[in-house]
C-alpha positions in Angstrom: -10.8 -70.4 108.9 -9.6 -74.3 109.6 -6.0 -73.4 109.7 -6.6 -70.3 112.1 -8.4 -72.3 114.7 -6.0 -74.9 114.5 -3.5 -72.1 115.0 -5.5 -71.1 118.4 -5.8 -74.7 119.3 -2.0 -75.5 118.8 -0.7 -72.8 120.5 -3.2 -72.8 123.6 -2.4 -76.9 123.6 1.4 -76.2 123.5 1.2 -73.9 126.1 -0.5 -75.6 128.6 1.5 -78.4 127.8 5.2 -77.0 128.5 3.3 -75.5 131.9 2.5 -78.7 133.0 6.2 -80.0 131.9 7.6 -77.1 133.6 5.6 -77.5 136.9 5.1 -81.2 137.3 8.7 -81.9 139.4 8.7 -78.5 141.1 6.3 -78.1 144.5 7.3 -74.3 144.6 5.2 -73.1 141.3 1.7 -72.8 142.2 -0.6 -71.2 139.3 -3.7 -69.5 140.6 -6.9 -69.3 138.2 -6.2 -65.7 137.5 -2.6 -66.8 136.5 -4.2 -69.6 134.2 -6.4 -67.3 132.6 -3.7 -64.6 131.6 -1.1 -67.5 130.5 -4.6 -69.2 128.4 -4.9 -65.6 127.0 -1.4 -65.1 125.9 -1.2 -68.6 124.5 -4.5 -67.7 122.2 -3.2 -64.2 121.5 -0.3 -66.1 120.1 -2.5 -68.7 118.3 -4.4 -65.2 116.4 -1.0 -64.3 115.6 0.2 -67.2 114.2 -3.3 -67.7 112.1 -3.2 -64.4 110.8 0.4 -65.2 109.7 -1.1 -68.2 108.0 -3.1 -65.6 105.1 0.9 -65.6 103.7 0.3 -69.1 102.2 -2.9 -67.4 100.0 0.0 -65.4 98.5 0.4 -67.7 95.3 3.2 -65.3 93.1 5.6 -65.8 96.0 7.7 -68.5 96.0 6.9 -71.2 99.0 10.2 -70.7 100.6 10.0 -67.3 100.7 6.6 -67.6 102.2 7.3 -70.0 105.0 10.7 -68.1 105.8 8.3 -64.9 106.7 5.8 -67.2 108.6 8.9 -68.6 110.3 9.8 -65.4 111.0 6.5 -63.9 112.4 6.3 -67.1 114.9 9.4 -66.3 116.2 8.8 -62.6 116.7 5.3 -63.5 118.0 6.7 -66.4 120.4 9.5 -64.0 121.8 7.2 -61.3 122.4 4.1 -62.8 123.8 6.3 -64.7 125.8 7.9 -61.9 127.0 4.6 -60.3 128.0 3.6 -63.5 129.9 6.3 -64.3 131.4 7.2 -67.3 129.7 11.3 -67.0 129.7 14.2 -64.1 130.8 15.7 -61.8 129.3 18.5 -62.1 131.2 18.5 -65.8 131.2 20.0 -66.7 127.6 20.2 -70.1 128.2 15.9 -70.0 128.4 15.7 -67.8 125.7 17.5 -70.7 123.7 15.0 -73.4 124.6 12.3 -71.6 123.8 13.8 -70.9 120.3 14.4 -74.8 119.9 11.1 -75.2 121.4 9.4 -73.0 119.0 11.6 -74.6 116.1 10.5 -78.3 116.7 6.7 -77.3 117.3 7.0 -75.3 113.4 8.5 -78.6 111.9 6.4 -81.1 113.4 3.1 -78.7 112.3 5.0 -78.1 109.2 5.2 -81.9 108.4 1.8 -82.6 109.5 0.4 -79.9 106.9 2.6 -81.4 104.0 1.7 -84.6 104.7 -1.9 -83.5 104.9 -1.3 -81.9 101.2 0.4 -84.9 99.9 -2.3 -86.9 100.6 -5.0 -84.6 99.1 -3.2 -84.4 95.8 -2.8 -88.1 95.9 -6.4 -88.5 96.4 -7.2 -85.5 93.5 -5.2 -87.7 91.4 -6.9 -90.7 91.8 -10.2 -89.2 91.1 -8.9 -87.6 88.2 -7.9 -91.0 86.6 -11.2 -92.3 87.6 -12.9 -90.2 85.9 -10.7 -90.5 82.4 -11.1 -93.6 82.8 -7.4 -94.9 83.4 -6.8 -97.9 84.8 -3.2 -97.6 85.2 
């Protein structure tokens, strides 16, 4: 349940976030609330999408590459459609449709990193408890 809301939250955060890149130098986008709203429910659609994707990591008889090449996958597929749906890049415009993908691709390392980093230090600190308990002092 953690990792799915911080799914939602990512994904509504990053959202809002390349809006506000993408309209800060340019006076001719104007968002109205009713446009906020559908671009805040696209972005948490995405964030549901991406934490279901997230019950692939349960999956303990896979190997991890295999797992996080299929959650790779399913963000891109979600990205590209939601997107699509809200606007969010051209079809036509291949160039956009490029960003997004490196977009998309920094956003899964950086979470990615965060996460293993996350695990590396819970292991550590497993590991330390363990020897505390044996009783080594090493």
């Amino acid at each position: 349940m953690r990792n799915f809301l911080i799914s939602c939250f990512v994904s509504v955060f990053m959202s809002y976030l390349t809006i506000a890149i993408i309209t800060y130098n340019d006076e001719t986008i104007s968002w109205s609330s009713a446009e906020l709203l559908h671009q805040f429910l696209f972005a948490l659609l995405l964030g549901v999408m991406i934490g279901c994707a997230n019950c692939l990591f349960s999956i303990k008889h896979w190997p991890y590459i295999t797992v996080l090449s299929l959650h790779y996958g399913i963000v891109l597929f979600s990205v590209y459609t939601i997107g699509h749906f809200g606007d969010w890049f051209s079809l036509y415009e291949p160039t956009t449709a490029l960003l997004l993908f490196i977009e998309c691709t920094g956003i899964y390392m950086v979470v990615s990193l965060f996460i293993y980093i996350s695990m590396k230090k819970d292991v550590e600190r497993m590991n330390l408890i363990l020897k505390q308990n044996r009783g080594d002092k090493r």
